[in-house]
C-alpha positions in Angstrom: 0.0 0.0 0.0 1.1 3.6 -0.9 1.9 6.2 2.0 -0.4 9.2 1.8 1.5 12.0 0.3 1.5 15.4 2.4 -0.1 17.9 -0.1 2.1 21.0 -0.5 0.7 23.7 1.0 1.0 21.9 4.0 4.3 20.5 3.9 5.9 24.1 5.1 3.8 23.0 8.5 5.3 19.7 9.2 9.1 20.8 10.3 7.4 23.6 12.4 4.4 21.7 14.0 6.5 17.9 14.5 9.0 19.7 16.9 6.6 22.5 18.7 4.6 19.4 19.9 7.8 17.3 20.7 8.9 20.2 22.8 5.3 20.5 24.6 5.4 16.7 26.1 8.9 16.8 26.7 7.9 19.7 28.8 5.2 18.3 30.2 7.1 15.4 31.3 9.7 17.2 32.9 7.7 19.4 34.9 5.3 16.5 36.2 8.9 14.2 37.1 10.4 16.9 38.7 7.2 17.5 41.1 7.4 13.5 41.8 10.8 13.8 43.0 10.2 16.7 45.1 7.5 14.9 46.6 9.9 11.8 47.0 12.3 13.8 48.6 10.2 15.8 50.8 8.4 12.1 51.6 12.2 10.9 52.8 13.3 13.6 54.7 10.0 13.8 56.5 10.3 10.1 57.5 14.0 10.7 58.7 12.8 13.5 60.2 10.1 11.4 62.4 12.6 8.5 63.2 11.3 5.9 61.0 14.6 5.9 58.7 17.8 6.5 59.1 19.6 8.4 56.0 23.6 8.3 56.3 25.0 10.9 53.6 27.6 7.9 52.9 25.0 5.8 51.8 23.5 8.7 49.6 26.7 9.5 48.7 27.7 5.8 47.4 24.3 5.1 46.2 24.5 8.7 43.8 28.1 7.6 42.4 26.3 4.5 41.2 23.2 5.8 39.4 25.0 9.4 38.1 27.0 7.4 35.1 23.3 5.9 33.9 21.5 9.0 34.5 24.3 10.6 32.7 24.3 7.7 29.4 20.2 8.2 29.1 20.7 11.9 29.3 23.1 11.9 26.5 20.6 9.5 24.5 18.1 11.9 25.4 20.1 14.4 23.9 20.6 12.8 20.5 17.2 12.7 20.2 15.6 15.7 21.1 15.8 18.5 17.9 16.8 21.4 20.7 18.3 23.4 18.6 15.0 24.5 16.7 12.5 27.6 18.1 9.7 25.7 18.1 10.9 23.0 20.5 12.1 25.5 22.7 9.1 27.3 22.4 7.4 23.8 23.0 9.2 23.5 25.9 8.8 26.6 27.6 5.0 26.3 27.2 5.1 22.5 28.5 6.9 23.6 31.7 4.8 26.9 32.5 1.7 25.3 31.3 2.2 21.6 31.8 
């Protein structure tokens, strides 16, 4: 089966539209796992702040070294991915976070 052909006086909309809407979840995203770990933190400390765990820095320490160099791969990954260097994803973005 043939692929439906974009008709021309809408083509000009594609490489605008594609990367405004990629910017908008990847906005969206960010802002709602950034208010997750807030929580998740502010959950931790509260609970080592009651007594019912014990956080040693060490531990946090140790436990950071080992997850930065993943965090730090699917960042890069990430970053191959995303087309950040156009206005409309950046615009996309910036409307994701405020908005999202």
């Amino acid at each position: 089966m043939y692929a439906q052909q974009i008709p021309i006086e809408l083509a000009w909309l594609v490489p605008i539209v594609v990367p405004f809407l990629i910017g908008l979840l990847t906005g969206v995203i960010v802002k709602r796992v950034a208010k997750l770990l807030l929580a998740v933190v502010a959950l931790i400390a509260l609970l080592a702040f009651a007594g019912y765990i014990h956080v040693n820095l060490r531990d946090v320490y140790e436990r950071a070294l080992n997850a930065l160099p993943k965090l730090i791969e699917t960042g890069e990954a990430i970053r191959d991915i995303l087309p950040y260097s156009s206005a409309t994803f950046l615009i996309g973005l910036a409307i994701g976070l405020w908005k999202g």
